[in-house]
Backbone as CSV, one residue per row, in Angstrom:
resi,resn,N_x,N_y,N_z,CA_x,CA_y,CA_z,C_x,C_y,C_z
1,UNK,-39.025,-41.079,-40.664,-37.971,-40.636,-41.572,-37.608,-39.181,-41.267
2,UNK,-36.162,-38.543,-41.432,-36.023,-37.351,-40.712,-36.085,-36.659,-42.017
3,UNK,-36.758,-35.392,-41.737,-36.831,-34.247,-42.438,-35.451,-34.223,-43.292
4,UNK,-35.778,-33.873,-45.025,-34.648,-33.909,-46.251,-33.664,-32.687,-45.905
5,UNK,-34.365,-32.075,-45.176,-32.597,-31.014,-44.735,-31.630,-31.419,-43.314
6,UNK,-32.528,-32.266,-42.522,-31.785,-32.583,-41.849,-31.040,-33.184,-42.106
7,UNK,-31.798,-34.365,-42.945,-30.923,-35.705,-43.613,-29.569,-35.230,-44.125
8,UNK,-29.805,-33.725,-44.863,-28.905,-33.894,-45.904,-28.017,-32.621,-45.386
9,UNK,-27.670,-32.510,-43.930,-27.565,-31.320,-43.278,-26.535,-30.876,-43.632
10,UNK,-25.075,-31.797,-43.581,-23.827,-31.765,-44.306,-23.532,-31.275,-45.888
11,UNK,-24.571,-32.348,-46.528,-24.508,-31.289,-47.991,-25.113,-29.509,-47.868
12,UNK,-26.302,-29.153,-47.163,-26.926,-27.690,-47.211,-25.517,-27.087,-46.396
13,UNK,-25.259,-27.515,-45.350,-23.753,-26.910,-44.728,-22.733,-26.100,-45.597
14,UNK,-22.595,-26.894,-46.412,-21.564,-27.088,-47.284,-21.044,-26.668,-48.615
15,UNK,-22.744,-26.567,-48.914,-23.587,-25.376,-50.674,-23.360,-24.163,-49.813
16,UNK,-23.783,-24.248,-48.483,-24.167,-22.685,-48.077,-22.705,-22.136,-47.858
17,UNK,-21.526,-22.878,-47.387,-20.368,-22.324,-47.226,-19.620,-22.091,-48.509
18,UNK,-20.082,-23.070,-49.838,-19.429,-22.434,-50.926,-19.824,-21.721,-51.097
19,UNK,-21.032,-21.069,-51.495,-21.703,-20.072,-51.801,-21.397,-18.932,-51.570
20,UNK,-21.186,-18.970,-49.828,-20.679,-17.666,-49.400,-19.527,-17.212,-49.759
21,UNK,-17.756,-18.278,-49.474,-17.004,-18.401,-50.054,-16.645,-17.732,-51.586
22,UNK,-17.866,-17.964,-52.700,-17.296,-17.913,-53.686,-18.032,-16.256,-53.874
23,UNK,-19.130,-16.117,-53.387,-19.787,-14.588,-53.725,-18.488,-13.108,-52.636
24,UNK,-17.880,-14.084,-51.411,-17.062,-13.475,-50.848,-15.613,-12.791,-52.065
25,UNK,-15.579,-14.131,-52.822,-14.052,-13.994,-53.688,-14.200,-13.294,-55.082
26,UNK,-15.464,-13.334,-55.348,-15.884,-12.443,-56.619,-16.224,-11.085,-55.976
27,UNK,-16.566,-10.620,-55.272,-16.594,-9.209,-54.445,-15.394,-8.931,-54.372
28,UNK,-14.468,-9.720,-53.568,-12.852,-9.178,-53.851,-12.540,-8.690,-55.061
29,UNK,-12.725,-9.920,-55.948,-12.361,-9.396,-57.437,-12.926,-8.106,-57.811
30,UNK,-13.880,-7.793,-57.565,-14.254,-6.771,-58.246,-13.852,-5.578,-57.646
31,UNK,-14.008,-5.384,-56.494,-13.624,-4.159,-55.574,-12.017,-4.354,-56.108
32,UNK,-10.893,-5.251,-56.447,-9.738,-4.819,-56.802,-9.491,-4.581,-58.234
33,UNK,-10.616,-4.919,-59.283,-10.675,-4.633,-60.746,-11.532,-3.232,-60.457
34,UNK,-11.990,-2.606,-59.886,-12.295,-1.011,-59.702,-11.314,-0.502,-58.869
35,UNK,-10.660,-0.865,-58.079,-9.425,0.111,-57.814,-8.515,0.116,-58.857
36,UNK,-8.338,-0.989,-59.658,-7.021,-1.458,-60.759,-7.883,0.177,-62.102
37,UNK,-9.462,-0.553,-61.901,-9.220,0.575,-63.006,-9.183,2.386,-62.997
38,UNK,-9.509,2.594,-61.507,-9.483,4.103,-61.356,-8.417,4.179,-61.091
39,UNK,-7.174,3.873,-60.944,-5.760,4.191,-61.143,-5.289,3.951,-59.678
40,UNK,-6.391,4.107,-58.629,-6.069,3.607,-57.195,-5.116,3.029,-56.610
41,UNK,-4.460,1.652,-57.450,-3.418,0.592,-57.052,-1.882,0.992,-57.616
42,UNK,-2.243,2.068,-58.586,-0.819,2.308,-59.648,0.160,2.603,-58.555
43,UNK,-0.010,3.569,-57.545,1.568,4.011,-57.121,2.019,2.583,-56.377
44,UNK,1.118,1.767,-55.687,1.778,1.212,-54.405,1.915,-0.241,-55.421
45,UNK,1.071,-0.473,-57.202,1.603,-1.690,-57.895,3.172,-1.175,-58.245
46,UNK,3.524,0.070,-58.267,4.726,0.594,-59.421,5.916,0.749,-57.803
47,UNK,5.607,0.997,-56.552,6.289,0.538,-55.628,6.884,-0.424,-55.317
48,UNK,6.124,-1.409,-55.419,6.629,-2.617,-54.952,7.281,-3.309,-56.396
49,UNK,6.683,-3.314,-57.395,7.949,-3.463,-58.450,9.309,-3.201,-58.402
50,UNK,9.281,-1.522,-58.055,10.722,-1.386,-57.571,11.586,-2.021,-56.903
51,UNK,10.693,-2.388,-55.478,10.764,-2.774,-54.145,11.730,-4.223,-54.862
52,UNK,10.938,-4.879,-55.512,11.366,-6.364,-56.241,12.537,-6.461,-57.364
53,UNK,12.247,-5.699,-57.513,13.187,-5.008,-58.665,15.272,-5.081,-57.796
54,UNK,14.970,-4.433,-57.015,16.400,-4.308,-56.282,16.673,-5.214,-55.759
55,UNK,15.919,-6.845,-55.627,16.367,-8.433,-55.508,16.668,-8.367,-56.245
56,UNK,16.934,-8.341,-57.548,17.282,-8.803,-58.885,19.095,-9.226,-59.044
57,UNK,19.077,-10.046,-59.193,20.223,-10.715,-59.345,20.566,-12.106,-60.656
58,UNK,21.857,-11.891,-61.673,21.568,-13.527,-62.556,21.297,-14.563,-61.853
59,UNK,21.897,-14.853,-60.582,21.125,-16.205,-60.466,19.852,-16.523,-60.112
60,UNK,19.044,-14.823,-59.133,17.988,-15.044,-58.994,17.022,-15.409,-59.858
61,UNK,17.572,-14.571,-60.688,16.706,-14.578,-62.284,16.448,-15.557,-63.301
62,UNK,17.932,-16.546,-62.850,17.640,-17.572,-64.238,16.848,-18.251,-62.852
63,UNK,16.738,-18.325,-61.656,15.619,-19.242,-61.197,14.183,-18.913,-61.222
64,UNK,13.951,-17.661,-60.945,12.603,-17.461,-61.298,12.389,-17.775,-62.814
65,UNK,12.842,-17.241,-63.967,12.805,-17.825,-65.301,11.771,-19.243,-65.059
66,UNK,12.923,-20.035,-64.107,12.626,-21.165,-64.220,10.972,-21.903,-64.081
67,UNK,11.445,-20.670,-62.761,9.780,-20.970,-61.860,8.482,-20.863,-62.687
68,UNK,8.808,-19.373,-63.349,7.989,-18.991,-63.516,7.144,-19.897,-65.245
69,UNK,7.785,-20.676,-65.362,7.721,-21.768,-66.741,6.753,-22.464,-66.039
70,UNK,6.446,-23.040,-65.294,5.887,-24.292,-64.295,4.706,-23.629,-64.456
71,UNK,4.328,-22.408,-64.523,2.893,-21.816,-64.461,2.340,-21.492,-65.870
72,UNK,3.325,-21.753,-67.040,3.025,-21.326,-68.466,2.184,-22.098,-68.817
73,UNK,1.367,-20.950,-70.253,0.281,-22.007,-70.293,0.518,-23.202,-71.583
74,UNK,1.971,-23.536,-72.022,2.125,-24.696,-72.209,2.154,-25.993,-71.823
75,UNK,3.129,-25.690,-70.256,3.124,-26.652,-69.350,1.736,-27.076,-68.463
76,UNK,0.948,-26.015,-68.113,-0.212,-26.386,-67.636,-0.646,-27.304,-68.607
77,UNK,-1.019,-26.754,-70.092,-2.006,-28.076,-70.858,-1.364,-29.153,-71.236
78,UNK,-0.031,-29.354,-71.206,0.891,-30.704,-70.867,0.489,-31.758,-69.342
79,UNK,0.042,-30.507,-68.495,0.099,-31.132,-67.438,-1.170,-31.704,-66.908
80,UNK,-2.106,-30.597,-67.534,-3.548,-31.046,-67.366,-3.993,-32.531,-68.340
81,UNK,-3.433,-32.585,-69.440,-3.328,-33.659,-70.487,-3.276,-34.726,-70.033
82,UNK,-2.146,-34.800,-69.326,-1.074,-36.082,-68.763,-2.049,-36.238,-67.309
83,UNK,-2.568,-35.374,-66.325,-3.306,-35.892,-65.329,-5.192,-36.443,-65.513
84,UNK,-5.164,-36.104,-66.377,-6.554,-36.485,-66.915,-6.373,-37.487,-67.276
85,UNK,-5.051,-37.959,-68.104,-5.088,-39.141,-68.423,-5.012,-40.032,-67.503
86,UNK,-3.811,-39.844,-66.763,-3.937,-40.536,-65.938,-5.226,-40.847,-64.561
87,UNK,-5.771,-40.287,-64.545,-7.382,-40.133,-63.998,-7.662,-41.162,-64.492
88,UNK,-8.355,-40.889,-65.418,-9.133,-41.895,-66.524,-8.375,-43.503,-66.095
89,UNK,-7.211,-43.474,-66.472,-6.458,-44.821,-66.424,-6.909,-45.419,-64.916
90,UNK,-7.047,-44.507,-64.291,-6.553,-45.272,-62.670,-8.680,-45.490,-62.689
91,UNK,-9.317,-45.205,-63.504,-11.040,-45.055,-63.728,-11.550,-43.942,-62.438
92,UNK,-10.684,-43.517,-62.782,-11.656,-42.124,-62.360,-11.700,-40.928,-62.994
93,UNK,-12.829,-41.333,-63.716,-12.841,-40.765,-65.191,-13.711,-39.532,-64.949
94,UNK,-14.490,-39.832,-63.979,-15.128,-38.364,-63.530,-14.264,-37.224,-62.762
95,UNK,-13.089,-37.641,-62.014,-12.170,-36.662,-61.444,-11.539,-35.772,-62.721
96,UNK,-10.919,-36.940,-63.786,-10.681,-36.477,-65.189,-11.187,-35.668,-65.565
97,UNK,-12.183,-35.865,-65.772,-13.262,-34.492,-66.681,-13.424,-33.403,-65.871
98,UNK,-13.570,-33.328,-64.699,-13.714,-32.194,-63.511,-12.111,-31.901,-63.617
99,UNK,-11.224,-32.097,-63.667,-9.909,-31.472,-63.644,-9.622,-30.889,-65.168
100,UNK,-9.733,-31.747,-66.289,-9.845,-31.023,-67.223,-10.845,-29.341,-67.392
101,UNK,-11.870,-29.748,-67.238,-13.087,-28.573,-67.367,-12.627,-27.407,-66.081
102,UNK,-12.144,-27.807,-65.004,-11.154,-26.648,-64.511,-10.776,-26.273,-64.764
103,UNK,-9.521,-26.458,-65.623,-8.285,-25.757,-66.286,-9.232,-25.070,-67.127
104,UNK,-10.075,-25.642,-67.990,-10.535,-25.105,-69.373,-11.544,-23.531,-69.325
105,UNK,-12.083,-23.880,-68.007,-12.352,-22.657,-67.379,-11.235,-21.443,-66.440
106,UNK,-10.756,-22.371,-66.164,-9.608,-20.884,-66.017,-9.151,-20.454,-66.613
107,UNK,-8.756,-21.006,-68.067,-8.013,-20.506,-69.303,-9.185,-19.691,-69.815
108,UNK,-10.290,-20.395,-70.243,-11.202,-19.219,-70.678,-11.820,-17.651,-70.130
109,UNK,-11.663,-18.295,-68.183,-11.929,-16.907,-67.873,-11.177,-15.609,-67.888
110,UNK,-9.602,-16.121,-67.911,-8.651,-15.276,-67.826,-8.845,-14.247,-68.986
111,UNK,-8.954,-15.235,-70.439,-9.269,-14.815,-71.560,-10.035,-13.334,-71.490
112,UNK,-11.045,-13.585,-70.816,-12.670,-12.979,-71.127,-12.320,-12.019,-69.803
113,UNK,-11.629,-12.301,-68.733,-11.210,-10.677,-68.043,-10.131,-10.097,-68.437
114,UNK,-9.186,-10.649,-68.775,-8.363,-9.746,-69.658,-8.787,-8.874,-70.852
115,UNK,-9.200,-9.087,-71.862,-10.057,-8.621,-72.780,-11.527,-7.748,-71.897
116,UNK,-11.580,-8.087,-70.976,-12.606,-7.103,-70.324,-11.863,-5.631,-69.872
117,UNK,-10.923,-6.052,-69.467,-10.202,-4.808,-68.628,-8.998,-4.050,-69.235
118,UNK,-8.537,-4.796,-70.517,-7.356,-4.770,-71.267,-6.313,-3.443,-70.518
119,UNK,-5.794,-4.236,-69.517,-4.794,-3.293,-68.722,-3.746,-3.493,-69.278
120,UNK,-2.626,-2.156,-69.555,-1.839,-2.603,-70.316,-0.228,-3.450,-69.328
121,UNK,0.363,-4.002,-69.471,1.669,-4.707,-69.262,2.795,-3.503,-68.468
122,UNK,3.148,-3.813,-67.345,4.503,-3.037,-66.541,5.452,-2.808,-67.594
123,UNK,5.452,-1.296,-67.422,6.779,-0.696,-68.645,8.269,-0.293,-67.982
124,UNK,8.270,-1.219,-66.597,9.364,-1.174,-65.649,10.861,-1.921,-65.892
125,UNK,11.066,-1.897,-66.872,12.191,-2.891,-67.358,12.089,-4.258,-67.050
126,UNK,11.163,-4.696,-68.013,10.492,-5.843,-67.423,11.586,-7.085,-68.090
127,UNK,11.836,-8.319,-67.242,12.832,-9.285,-68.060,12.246,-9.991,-68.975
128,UNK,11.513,-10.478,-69.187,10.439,-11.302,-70.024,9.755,-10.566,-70.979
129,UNK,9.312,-11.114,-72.527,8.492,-10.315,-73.344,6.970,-11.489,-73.277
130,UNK,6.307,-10.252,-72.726,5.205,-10.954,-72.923,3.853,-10.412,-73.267
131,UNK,3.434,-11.602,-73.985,1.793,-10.518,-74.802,0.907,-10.211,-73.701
132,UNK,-0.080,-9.583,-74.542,-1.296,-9.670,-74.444,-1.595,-8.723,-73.042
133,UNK,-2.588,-8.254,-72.498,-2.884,-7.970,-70.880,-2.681,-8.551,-69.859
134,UNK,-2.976,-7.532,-68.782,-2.094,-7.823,-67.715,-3.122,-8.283,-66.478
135,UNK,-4.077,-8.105,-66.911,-4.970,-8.935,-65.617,-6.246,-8.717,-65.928
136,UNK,-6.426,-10.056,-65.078,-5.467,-10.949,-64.427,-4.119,-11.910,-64.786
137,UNK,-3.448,-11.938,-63.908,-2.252,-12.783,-64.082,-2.864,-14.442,-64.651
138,UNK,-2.491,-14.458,-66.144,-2.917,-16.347,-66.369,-1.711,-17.113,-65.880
139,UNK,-0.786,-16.349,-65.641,-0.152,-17.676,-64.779,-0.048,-17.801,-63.185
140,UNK,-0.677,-17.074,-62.610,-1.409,-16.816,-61.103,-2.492,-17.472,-61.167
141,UNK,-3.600,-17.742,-61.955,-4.834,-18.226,-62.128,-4.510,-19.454,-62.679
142,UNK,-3.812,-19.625,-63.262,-3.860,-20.796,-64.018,-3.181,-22.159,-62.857
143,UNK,-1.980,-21.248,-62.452,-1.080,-22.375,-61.243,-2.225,-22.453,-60.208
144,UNK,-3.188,-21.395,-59.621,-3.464,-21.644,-58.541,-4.593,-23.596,-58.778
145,UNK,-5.399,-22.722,-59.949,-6.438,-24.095,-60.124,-5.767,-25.168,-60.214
146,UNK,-4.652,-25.483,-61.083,-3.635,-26.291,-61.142,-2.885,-27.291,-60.279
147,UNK,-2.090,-26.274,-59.477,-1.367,-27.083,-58.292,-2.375,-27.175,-57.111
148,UNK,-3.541,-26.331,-57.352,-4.252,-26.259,-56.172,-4.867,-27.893,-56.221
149,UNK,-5.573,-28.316,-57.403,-6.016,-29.726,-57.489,-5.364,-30.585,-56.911
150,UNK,-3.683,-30.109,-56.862,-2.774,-31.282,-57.048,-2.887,-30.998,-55.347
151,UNK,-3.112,-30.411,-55.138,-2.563,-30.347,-53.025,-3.921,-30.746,-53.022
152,UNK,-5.499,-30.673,-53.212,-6.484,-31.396,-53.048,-6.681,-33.065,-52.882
153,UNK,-6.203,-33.077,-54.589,-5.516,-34.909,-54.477,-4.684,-35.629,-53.424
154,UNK,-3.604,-34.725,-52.818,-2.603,-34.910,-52.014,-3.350,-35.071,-51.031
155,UNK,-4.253,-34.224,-50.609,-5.120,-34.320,-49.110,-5.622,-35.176,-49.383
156,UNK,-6.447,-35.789,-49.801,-7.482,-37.295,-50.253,-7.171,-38.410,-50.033
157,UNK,-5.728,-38.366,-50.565,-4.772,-39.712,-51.069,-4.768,-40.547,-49.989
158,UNK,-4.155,-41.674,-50.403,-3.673,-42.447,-49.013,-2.407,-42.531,-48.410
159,UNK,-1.771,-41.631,-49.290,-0.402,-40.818,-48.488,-0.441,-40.904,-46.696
160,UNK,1.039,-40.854,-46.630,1.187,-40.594,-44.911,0.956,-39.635,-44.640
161,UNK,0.350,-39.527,-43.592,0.865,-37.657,-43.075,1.602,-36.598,-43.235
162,UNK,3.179,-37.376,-43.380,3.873,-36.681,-43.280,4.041,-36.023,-44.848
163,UNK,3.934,-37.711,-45.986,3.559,-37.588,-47.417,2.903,-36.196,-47.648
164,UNK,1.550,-36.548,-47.278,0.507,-35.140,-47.448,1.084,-33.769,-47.276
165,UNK,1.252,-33.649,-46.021,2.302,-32.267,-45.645,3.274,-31.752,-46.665
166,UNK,4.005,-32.467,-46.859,5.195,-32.294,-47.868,4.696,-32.069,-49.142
167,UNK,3.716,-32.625,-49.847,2.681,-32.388,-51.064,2.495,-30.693,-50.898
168,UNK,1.674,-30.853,-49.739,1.053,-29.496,-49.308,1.824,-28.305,-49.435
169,UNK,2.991,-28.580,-48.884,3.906,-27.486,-48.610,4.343,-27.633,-50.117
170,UNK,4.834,-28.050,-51.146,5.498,-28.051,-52.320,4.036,-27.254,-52.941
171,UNK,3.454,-27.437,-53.499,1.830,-27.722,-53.811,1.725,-25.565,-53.716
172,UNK,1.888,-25.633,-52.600,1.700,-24.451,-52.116,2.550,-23.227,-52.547
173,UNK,4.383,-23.784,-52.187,5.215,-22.757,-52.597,5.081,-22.918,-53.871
174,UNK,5.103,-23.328,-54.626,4.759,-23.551,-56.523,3.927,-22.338,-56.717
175,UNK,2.808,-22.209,-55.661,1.678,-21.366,-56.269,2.202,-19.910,-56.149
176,UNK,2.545,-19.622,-54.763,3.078,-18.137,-54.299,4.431,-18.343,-54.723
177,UNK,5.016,-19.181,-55.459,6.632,-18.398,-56.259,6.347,-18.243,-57.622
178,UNK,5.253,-18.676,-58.168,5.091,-18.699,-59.454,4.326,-17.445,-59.834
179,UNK,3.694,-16.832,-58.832,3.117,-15.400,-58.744,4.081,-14.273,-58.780
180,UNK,4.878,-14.847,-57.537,5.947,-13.406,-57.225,6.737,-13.657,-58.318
181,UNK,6.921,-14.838,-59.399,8.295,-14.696,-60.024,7.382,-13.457,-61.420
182,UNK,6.478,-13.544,-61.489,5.481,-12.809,-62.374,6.082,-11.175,-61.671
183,UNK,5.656,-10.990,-60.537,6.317,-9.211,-60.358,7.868,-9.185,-60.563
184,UNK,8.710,-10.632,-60.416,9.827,-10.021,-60.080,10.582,-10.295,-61.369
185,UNK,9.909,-10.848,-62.245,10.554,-10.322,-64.037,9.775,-9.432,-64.561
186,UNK,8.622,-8.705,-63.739,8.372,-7.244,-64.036,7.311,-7.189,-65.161
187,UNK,6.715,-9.026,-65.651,5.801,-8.821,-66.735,3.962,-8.422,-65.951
188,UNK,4.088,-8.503,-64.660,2.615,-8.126,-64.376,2.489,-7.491,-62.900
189,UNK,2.188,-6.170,-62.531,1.874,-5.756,-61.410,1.219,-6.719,-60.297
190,UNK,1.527,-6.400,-58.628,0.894,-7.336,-58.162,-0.546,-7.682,-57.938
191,UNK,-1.253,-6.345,-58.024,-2.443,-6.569,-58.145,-2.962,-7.338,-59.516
192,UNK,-2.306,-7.321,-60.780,-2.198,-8.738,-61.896,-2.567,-9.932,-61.092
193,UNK,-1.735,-10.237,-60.090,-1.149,-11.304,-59.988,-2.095,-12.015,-58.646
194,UNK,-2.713,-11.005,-58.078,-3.588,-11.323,-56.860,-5.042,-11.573,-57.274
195,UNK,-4.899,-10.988,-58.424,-7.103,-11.028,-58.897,-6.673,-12.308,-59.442
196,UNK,-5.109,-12.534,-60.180,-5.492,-13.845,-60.465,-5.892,-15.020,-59.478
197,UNK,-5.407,-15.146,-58.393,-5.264,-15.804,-57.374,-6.697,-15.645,-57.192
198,UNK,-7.270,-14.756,-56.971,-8.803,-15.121,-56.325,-9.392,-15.255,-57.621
199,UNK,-9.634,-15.138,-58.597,-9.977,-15.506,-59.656,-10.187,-17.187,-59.795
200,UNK,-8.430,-17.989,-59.699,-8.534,-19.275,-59.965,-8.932,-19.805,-58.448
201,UNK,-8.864,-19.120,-57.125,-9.498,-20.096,-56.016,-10.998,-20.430,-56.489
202,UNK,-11.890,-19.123,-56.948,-13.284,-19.048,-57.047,-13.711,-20.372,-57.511
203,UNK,-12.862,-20.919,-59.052,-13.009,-21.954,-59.824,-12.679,-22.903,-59.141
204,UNK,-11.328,-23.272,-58.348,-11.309,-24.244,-57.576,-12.221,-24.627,-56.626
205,UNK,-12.446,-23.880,-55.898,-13.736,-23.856,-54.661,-14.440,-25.070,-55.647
206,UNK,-15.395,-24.037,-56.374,-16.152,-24.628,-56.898,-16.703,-26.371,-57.478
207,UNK,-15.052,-26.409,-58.367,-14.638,-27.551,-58.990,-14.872,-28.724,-57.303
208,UNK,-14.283,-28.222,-56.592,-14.050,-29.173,-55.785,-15.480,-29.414,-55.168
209,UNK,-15.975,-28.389,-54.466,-17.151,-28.681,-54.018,-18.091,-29.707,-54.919
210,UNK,-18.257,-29.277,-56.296,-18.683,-30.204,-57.164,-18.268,-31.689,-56.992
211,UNK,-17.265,-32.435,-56.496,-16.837,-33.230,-56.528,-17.201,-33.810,-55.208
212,UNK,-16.817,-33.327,-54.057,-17.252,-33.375,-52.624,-18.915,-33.426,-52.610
213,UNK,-19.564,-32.870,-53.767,-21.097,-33.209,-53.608,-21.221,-34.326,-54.190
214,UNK,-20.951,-34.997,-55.260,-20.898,-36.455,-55.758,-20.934,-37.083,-54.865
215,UNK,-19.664,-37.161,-54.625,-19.178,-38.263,-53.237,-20.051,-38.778,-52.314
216,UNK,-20.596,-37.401,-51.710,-21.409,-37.474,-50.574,-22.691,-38.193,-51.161
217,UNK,-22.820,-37.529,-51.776,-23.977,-38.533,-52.402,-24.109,-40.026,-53.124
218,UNK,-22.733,-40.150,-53.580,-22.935,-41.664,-53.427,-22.337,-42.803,-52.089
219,UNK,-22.411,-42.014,-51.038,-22.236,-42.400,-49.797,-23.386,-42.320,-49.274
220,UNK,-24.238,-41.817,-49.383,-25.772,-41.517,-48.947,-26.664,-42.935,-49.842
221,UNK,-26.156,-43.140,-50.730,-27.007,-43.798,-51.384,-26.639,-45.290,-51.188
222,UNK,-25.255,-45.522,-51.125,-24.491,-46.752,-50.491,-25.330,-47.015,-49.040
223,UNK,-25.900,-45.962,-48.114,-26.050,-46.568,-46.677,-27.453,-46.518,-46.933
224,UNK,-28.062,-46.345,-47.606,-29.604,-46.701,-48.197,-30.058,-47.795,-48.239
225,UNK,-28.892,-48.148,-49.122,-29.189,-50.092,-49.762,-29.811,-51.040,-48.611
């Protein structure tokens, strides 16, 4: 019988690459929540506002508006609602609960670093009124875990190739327009908008790996029998 790490060489592979992965993306975070808070990021966040600022146009605007809805956290728990359910329906009731408890953790963490860092909101003529602190971005964190699942699913599926791709690529621009539309109605600096991003990958990583370890393991246990 071969040695339990060899056996299981793919799963230790795989802990050891999240691991690194996720201690890599929380180091980011933090090294950019200590520049955010020694004032470090202010000129070149209050730059590029500008910078975004002079796109500004009505039609650009009622489209980002638009965009930037797709990442609210109404529509997320509409959306997380409706895909859980549908999880469950199709019996995969464990993807369900792992996609739910994603979201529920990104919503909570945002919570608990915002209130950690209580940075206050861009006073740049911002188009949007919006509460509360400014980072991380919850609708940067929130879309990434979000649509990120949904381009995960997309990769899995039994979609075509070409299907997948097209997922991917939609999946994707959703995430980085739903960020920039955040600087470019002026409610959150970009560094807001980037801790969110590594913020909600950390959780995704995770979520997924969690899921990718199931699997494997009941594929291990299937070639047992």
């Amino acid at each position: 019988m071969a040695h339990p790490i060899r056996r299981h060489a793919p799963l230790v592979i795989g802990l050891i690459l999240v691991i690194s992965v996720s201690l890599l993306l929380v180091n980011l975070f933090v090294y950019l929540a200590e520049e955010m808070m020694t004032g470090t990021t202010l000129q070149t966040d209050r730059e590029i506002l500008l910078q975004v600022a002079a796109l500004r146009s009505p039609g650009v605007t009622l489209w980002m508006k638009g965009v930037t809805e797709l990442g609210a956290k109404e529509w997320l728990i509409i959306g997380t609602v409706v895909g859980t359910l549908l999880l469950i329906r199709r019996k995969q009731m464990g993807d369900g609960i792992l996609f739910a408890l994603g979201m529920l953790g990104a919503s909570g963490m945002n919570t608990v670093l915002k209130n950690a860092y209580e940075r206050i909101r861009p006073e740049e003529n911002p188009l949007l009124h919006a509460a509360g602190y400014s980072f991380p971005s919850g609708h940067a964190m929130g879309s990434i875990v979000f649509y990120g699942f949904l381009l995960y699913f997309s990769v899995k599926s039994r979609f075509s190739p070409w299907a997948k791709a097209s997922c991917c690529l939609v999946w994707s621009a959703l995430i980085l327009l739903i960020g920039f539309s955040r600087i470019y109605l002026g409610v959150h600096y970009p560094t807001d908008v980037l801790a969110g991003w590594i913020a909600g990958m950390a959780i995704l990583i995770q979520c997924i790996a969690v899921r990718e370890g199931i699997l494997y393991w009941r594929r291990k246990q299937t070639e047992d029998r």
